[in-house]
C-alpha positions as CSV (number, residue, x, y, z in Angstrom):
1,X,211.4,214.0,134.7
2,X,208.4,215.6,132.9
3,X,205.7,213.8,131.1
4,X,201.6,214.4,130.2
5,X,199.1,213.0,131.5
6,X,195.9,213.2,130.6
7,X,193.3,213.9,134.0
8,X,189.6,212.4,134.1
9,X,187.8,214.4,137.2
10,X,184.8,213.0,138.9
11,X,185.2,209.3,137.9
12,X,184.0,206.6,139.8
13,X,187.5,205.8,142.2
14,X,190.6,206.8,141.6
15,X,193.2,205.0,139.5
16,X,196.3,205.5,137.4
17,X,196.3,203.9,133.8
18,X,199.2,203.1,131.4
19,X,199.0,202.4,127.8
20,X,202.2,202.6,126.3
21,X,203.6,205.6,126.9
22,X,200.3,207.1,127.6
23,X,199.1,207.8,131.8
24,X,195.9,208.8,132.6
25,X,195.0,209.3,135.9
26,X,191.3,209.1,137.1
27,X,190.4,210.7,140.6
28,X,187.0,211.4,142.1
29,X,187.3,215.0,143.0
30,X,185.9,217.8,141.2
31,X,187.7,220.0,139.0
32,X,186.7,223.0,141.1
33,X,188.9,224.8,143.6
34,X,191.6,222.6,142.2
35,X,190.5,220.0,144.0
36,X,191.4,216.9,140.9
37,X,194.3,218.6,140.7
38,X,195.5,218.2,144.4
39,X,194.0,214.8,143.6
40,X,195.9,213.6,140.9
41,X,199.4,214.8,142.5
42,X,198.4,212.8,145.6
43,X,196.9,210.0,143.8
44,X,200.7,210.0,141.5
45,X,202.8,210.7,144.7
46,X,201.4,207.8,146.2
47,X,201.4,205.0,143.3
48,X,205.1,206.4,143.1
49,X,206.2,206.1,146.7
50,X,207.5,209.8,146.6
51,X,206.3,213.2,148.9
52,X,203.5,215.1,147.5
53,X,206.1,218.1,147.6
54,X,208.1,216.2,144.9
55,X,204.9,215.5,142.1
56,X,204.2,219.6,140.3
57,X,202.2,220.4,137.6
58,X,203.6,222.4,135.2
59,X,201.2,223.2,132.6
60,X,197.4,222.4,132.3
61,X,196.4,223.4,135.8
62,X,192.8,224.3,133.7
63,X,192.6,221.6,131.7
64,X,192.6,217.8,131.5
65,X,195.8,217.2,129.6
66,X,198.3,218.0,131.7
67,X,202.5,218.2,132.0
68,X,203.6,217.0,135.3
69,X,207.3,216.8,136.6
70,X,208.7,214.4,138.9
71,X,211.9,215.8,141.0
72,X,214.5,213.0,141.1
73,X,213.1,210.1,139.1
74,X,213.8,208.7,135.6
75,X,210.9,207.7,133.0
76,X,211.7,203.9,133.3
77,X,211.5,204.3,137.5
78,X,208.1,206.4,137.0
79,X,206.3,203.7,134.5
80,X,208.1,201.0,136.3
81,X,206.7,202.0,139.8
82,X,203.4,203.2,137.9
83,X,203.0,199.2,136.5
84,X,204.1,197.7,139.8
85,X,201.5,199.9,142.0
86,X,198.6,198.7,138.9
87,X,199.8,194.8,140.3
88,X,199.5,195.6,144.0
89,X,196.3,197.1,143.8
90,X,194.8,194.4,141.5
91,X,195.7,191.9,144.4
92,X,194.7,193.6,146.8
93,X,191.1,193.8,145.1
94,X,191.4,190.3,144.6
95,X,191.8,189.3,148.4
């Protein structure tokens, strides 16, 4: 499954937002080296349960709008998990 995403490096923590149809990620690396890229696959691989080997970027690699693809997963299993990893984490803020 492919989809965009739109990347804001050097934000204060890391966190994945949907609006709509709409993700934006927010990580807290740099965008030099590639480093908020590496960033924003982990950060995705993780929210989605999947291996980092399984989140690619396909175009954008320079810019913040990005086109990511997801081996193996639908759009409704990628927002679903995206929205159910947004409730854990608000949780676990709150304990």
């Amino acid at each position: 499954m492919e989809f965009d995403i739109r990347v804001q490096p050097k934000a204060g923590r890391n966190s994945v937002e949907v609006n709509g149809d709409t993700i934006t990620a927010r990580v807290t690396a740099a965008p030099a080296d590639s480093k908020a890229n590496d960033a924003v696959v982990a950060l995705l691989a993780k929210r989605l349960k999947v291996a980092k080997g399984r989140v690619h970027i396909v175009r954008g690699h320079k810019a913040r709008n990005k086109r990511l693809h997801i081996e193996d997963m639908t759009a409704g299993e990628v927002f679903a998990r995206l929205a159910e990893s947004k409730k854990t984490e608000r949780s676990n803020r709150c304990a």
